[in-house]
C-alpha positions as CSV (number, residue, x, y, z in Angstrom):
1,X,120.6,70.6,-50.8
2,X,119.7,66.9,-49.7
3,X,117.8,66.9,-46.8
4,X,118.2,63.7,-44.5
5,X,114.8,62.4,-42.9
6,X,113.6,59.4,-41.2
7,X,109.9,57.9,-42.2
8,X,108.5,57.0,-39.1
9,X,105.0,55.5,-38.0
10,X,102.0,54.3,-34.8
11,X,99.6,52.2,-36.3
12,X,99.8,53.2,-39.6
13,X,99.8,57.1,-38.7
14,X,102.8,58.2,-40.7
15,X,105.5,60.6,-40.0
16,X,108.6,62.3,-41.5
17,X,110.7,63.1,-39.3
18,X,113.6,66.2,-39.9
19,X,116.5,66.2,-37.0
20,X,117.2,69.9,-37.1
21,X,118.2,69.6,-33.4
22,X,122.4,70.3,-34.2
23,X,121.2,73.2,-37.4
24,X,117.7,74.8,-36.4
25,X,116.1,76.1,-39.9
26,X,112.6,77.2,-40.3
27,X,110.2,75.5,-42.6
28,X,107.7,77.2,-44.9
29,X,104.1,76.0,-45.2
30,X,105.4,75.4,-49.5
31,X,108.2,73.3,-48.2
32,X,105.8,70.9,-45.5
33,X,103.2,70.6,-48.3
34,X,106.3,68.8,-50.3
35,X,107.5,66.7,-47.6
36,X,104.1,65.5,-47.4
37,X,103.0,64.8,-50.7
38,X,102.9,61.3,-51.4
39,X,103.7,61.9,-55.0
40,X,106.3,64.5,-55.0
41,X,107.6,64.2,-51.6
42,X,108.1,61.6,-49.6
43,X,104.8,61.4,-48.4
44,X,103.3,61.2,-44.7
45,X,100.0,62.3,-42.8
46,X,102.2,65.1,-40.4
47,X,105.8,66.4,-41.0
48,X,107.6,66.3,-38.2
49,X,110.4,69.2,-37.4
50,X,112.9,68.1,-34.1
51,X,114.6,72.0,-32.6
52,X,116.2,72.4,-29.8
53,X,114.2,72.4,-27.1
54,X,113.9,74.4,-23.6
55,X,116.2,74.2,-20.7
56,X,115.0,70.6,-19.2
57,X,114.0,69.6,-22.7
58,X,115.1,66.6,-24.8
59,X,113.9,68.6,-28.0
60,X,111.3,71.2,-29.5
61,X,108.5,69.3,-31.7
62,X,106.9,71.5,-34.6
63,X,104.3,69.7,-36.6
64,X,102.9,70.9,-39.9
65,X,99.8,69.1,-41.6
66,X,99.9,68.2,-45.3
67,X,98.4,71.1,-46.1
68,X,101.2,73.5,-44.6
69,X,99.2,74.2,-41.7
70,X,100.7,73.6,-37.8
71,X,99.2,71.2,-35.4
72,X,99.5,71.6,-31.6
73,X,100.3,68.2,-30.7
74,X,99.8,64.4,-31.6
75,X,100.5,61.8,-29.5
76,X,101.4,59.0,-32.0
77,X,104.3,61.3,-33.2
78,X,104.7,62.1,-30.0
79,X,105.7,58.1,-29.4
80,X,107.9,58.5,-32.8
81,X,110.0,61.3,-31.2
82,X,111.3,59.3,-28.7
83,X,111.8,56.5,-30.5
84,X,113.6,58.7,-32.8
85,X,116.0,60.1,-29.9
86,X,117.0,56.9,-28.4
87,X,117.8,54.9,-31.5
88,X,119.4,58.0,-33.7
89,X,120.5,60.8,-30.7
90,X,121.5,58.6,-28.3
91,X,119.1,59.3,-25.4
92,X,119.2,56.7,-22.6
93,X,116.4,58.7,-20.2
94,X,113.4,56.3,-19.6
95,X,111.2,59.3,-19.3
96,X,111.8,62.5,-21.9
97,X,110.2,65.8,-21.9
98,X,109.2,67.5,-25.0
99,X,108.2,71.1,-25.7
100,X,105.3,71.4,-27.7
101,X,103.0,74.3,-28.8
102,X,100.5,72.1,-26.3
103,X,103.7,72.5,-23.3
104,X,105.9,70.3,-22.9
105,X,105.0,66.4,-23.0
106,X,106.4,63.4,-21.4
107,X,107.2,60.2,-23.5
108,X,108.2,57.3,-21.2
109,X,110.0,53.6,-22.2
110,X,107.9,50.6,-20.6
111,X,109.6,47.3,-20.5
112,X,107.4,45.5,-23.0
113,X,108.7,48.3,-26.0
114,X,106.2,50.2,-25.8
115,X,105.6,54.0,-25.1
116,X,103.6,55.9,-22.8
117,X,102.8,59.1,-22.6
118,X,101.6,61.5,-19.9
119,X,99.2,63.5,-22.4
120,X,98.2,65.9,-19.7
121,X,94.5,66.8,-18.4
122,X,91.9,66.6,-21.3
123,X,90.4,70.1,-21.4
124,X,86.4,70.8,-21.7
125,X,86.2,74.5,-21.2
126,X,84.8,75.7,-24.1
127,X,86.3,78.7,-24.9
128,X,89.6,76.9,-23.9
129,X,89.5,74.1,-26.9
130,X,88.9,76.3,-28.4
131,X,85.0,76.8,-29.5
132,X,82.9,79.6,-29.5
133,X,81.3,78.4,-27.0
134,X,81.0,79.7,-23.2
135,X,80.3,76.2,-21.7
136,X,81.2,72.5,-22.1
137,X,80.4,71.0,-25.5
138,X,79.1,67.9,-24.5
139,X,76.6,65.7,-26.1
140,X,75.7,69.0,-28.1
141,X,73.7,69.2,-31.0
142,X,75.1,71.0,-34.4
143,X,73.9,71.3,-38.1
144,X,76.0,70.7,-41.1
145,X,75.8,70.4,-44.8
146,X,75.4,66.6,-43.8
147,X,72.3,67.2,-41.3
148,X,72.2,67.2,-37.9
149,X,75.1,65.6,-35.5
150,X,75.6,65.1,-31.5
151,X,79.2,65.8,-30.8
152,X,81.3,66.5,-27.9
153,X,84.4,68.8,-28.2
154,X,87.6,68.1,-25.9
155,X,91.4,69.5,-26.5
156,X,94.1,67.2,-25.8
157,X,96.6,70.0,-26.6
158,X,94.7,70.2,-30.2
159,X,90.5,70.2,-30.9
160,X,88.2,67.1,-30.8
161,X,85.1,66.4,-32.3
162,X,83.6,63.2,-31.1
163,X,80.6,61.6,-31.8
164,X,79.3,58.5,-30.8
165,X,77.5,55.7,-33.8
166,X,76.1,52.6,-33.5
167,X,79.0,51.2,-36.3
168,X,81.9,53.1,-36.7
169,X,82.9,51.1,-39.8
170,X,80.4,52.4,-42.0
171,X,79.8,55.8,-40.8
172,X,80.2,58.4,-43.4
173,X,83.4,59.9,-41.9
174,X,84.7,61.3,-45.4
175,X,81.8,63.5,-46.1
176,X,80.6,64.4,-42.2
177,X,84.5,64.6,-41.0
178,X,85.0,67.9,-43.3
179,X,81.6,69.3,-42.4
180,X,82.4,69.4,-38.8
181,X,85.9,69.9,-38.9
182,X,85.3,73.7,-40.4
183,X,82.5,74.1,-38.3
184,X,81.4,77.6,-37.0
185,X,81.6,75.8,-33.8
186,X,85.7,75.5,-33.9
187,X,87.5,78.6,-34.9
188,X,90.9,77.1,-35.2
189,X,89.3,73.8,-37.5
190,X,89.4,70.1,-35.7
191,X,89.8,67.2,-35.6
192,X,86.8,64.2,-35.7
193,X,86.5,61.3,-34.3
194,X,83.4,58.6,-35.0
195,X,83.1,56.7,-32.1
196,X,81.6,52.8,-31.2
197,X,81.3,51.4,-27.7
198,X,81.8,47.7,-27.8
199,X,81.5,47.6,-23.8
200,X,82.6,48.8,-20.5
201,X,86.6,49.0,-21.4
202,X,86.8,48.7,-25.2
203,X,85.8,51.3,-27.9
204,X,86.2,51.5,-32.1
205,X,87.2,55.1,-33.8
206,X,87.9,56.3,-37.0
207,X,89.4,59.6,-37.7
208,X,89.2,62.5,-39.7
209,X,92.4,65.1,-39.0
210,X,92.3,68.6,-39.7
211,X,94.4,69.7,-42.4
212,X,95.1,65.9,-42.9
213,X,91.9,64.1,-43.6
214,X,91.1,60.3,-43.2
215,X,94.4,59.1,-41.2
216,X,94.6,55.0,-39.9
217,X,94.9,56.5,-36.3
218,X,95.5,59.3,-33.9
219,X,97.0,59.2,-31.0
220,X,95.2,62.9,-29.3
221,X,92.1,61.8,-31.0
222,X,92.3,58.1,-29.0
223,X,92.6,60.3,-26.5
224,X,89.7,62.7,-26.8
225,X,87.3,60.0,-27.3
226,X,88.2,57.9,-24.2
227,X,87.8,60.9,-22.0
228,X,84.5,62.0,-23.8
229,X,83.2,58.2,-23.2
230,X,84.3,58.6,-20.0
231,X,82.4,61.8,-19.0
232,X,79.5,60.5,-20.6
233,X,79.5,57.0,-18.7
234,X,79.7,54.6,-21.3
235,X,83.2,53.1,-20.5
236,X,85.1,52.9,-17.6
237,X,88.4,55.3,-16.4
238,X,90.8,52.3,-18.7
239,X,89.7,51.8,-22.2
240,X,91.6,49.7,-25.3
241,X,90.8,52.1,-28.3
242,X,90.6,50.1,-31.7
243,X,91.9,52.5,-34.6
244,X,91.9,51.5,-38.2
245,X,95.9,50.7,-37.9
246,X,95.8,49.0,-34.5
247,X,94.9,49.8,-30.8
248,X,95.9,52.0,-28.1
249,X,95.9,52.1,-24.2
250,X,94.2,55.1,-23.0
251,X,94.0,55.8,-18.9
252,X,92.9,58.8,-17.0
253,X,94.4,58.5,-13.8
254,X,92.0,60.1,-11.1
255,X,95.2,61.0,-9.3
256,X,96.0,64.0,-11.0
257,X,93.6,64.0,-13.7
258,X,95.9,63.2,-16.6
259,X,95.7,61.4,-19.5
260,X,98.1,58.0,-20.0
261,X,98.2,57.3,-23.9
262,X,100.1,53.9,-24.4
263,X,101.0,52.4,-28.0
264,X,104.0,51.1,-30.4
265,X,106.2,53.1,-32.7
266,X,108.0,51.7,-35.8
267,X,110.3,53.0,-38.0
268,X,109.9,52.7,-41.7
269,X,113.4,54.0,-43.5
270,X,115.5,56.5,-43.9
271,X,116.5,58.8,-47.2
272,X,117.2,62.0,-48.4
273,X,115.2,64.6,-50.8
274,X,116.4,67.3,-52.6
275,X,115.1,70.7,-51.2
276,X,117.2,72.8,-53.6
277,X,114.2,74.0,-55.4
278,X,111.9,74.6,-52.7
């Protein structure tokens, strides 16, 4: 069977995307782990599955990492989704909702072509991200295989590591990435995020993705470490996040506490693979 899809990307992070919104299949861990190879498959740091979604719903987002595992939520895919359904599906909405395994999310059109969306309250209950810990993970001290690190652990619908460095650039993200992301601390894995404050409304990270590894950005993990700068008082309540593909707007409106993620997304092509022997 030749499977349509439509590669997909936000600064760099890189999606395929499967419409199975009119024919709703289920995908096996064996078949996402091809999709995402990038020498067997097409290739890509998350697949991305489109279902129909819940009454009031534009569509149901699954997301698999390249190993086969599922992810709760990302936010640069997030902005690819709805992309996706106003260029391919038709939809005229400014605002869409989205049902995730985080809820449902809302993606919104600005004027300027880009996206924003309302990623919901960051969440700092321990237990809740989930760690095993009772109480807010912040500026808490952990031991690895790579030594000793000061992390602070958020969920913005998925787990966050971050950690805060004098240069994000060099820090050893490939080795200490790994070592916290299967951490005792996190029973579910997560994701980290290496952290530089340039000033009062401007920060660096670099990213290490559960189940993905190094990725060029990451939209929930732009996320995470605005609001842990935030709590922390190093940055103000509006931030520019520089990733390694590009920046991002990140706001937490005191309003209603939620998170306002605001960034580009691109489409790359569009093919078919054969699935036949999956």
């Amino acid at each position: 069977m030749r499977q349509p899809f439509v590669k997909m990307h936000g600064l760099g992070n890189d999606f395929v995307v499967l419409d199975h919104l009119d024919a709703p299949r289920e995908i096996s861990e064996r078949e996402a782990v091809q999709w995402a190879d990038r020498r067997f498959g097409v290739g890509c740091d998350q697949l991305v599955q489109l279902l129909p979604g819940p009454d009031g719903c534009h569509a149901t987002m699954v997301i698999f990492n390249p190993d086969g595992s599922r992810a709760e939520m990302c936010g640069n895919a997030m902005r690819c989704v709805a992309k996706y359904l106003r260029e391919h599906r038709g939809v005229s909405d400014m605002e869409l909702r989205i049902d995730t395994l985080a809820g449902v999310i809302a993606p919104r059109f600005l004027d300027n072509g880009m996206i924003a969306v309302d990623m919901g309250p960051p969440i700092f209950a321990g237990r809740a991200i989930p760690t095993t810990s009772d109480e807010e993970v912040l500026d808490h001290v952990i031991s690895t295989t790579n030594g000793q690190h000061v992390i602070s652990a958020v969920s913005m619908g998925n787990p966050h590591a971050v950690l805060f460095t004098p240069d994000a650039d060099t820090f050893p993200i490939l080795t200490v990435g790994p070592s916290i992301e299967h951490h005792e601390l996190f029973p579910n894995r997560t994701n980290v995020e290496a952290v530089q404050v340039f000033n009062r409304d401007h920060i660096r990270m670099r990213v290490w993705e559960r189940g993905a590894g190094l990725t060029p950005a990451c939209g929930t993990g732009a996320c995470a470490a605005a609001v842990a700068a935030m709590r922390l008082g190093y940055v103000e309540r509006s931030v520019n996040v520089t990733l390694d593909g590009g920046d991002l707007h990140i706001a937490w409106r005191e309003s209603d506490g939620h998170v306002i993620m605001t960034g580009p997304a691109e489409e790359s092509f569009r093919g078919e693979m054969d699935i036949d022997d999956l």
